[in-house]
N, C-alpha and C positions, 0 to 999 in steps of 0.2 A: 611519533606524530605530534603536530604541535597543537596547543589548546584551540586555535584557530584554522586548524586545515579539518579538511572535512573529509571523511573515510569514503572507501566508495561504495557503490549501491549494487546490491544484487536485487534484479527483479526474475521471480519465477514467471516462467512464460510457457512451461510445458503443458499444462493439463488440456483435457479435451475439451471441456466447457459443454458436458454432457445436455446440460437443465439450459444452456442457450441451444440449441439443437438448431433454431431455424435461423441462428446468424451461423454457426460453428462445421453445419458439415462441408458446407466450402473454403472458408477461410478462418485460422486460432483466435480462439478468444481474443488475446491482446489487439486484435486488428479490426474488432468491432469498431467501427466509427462513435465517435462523440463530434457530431458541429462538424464532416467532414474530414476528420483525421483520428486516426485508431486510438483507443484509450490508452495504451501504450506510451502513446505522445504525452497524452494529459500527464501521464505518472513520471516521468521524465523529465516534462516540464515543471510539473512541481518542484521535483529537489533541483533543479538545473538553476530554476530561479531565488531557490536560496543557497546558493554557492557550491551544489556538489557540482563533480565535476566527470569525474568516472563509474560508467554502467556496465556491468556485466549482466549481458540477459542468458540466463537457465531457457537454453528451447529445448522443445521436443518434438509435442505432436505438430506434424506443418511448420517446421522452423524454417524451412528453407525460403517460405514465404515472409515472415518474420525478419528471416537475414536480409531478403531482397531489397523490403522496404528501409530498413536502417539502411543500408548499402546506396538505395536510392532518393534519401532524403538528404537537403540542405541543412548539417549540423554547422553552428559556429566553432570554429578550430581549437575551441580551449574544451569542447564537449567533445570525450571519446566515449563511444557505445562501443560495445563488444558484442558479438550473438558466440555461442558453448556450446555445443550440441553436447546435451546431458543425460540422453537417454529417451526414446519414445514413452516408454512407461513406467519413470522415475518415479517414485515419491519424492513430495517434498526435499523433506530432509537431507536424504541424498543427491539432490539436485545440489544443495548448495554445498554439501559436502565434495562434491567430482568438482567442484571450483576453487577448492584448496589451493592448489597450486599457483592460481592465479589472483588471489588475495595473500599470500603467504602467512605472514605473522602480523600483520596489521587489523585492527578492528574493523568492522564492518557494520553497513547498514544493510537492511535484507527487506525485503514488502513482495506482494504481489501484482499483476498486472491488469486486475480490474476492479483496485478499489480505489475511490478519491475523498480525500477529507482537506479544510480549510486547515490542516495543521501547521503550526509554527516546530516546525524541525531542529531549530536552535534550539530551545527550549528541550525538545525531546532528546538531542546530543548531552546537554548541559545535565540533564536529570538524570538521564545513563552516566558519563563520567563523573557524577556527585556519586552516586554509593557505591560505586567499587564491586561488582558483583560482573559477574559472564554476561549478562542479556538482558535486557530490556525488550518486553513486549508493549507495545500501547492497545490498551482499552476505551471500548467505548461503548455506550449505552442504547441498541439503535431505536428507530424509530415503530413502534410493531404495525404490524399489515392491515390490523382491523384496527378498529373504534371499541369502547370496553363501556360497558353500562357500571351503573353508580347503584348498587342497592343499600336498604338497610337490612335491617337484622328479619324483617317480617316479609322482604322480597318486593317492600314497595320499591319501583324504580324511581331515583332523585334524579336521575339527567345522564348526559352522557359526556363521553370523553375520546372523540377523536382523533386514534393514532397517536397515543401517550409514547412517551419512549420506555421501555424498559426498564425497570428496578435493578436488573442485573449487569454484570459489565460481562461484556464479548471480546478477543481477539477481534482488536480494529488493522492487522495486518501490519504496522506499521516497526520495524526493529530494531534494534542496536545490540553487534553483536562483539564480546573480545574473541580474539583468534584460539582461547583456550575450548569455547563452546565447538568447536569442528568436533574435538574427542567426544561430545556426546551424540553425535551423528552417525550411523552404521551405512551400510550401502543396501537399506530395506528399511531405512526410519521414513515415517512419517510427520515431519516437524511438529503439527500441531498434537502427537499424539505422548509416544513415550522420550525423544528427547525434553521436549518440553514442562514433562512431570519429572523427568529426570533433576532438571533444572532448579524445579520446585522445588522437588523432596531435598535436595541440596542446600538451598537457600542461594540458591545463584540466578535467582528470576527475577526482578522487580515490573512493576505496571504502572507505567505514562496516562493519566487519565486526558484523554479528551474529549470533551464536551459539548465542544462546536460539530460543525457540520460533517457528519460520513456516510457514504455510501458504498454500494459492495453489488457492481453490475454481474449479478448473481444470473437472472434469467430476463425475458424478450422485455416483460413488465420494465425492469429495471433500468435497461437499455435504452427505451424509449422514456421515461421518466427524466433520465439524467441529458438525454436531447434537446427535449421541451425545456431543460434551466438553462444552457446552453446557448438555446435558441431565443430566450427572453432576454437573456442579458444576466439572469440572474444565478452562473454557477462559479457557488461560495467559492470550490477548490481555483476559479481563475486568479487569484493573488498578484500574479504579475505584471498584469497591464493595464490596473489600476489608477485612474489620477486621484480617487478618493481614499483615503485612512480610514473614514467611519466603520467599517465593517471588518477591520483587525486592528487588534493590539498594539500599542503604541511600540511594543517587542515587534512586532512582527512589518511593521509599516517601517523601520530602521530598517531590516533585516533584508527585507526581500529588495531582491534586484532587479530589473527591468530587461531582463536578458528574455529575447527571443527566439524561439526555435524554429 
């Protein structure tokens, strides 16, 4: 693969999306609308507009719904989507593992399908193939749920602080994977659990910090939150249709393309 072509993307699309309950027992997570069109779209869209090109989606629970919609949406011809049926009750890990086949030996990018972040993906390819190691996960800091009060040492409160982001970094979902990481895949792994320590205790993990904007439509809260940016004009991950730069990287204002789905 050459320093300039761009691997393709595995997105997991099987889980049940238990903690959305009141969008999920009719229609898979990935199909939750954002603005009108399933978040599915959104995450598509993202890598689509910075030059990937080939999607393989991991179904499972409700795929066939999943397939429909790829099947009956308008992709431009240089965009192949794929749907896999991976298993009803995959783990992770094994999800992307039963896709071997169809990534062969070539590296890979891997995410799920209901987080979105302003990420510059260039940057996150470039910082994988800079250290030479199996995987790249990207991290990120999120934003926490409550407000946090400010004491001192005697319990006076000095003010407050809402909705700080987090001191620590999180699995922001987002991958880069060489074809040697399948061997730490079983067909009962759960990615985020022991191949991923696996990875670690090896020295074959590194972590993409991002800073900017993510979100992780976890539950109804969420769903409706990432609407309402959406619906104001203001959601960070829209990159693509863009006429202003101010709000990315002068990397990322080259980078991204104007390609619609």
């Amino acid at each position: 693969m050459s320093v300039d072509s761009k691997p393709a993307v595995v997105i997991l699309c099987g889980g049940r999306g238990t903690r959305l309950q009141e969008r999920t027992a009719e229609i898979p997570k990935p199909l939750v609308e954002i603005g009108g069109l399933p978040i599915l779209w959104h995450v598509i869209q993202l890598y689509a507009a910075q030059g990937f090109r080939r999607f393989l989606l991991a179904c499972g629970y409700k795929g066939e719904m999943i397939e429909a919609f790829v099947s009956a949406h308008s992709w431009p011809e240089e965009i192949d989507v794929r749907c896999v049926d991976t298993g009803l009750d995959t783990p992770t890990g094994a999800r992307i593992r039963r896709l071997g086949a169809h990534l062969g030996r070539e590296p890979f990018c891997a995410t799920y399908a209901d987080g979105l972040a302003n990420i510059d993906l260039a940057r996150l390819l470039e910082f994988h193939r800079g250290h030479g190691t199996l995987a790249t996960m990207t991290v990120v800091q999120p934003e926490l749920q409550f407000g946090v009060t400010q004491l001192d040492h005697s319990g006076r409160v000095l003010g407050f602080h809402e909705k700080p982001r987090s001191e620590h970094w999180i699995n922001g979902g987002f991958f880069c994977f060489e074809p040697g990481a399948i061997e730490y895949l079983s067909p009962d792994s759960v990615l985020e659990r022991e191949p991923l320590e696996r990875l670690a205790s090896d020295g074959q993990l590194h972590a993409y910090r991002h800073e900017g904007f993510w979100e992780c439509m976890d539950t109804y809260k969420d769903a409706v939150s990432l609407n309402d940016l959406w619906a104001c004009g203001d959601a960070p991950w829209r990159l693509w249709d863009r006429d202003e730069t101010s709000h990315r990287s002068p990397h990322q204002a080259a980078s991204v393309s104007r390609l619609a789905l």
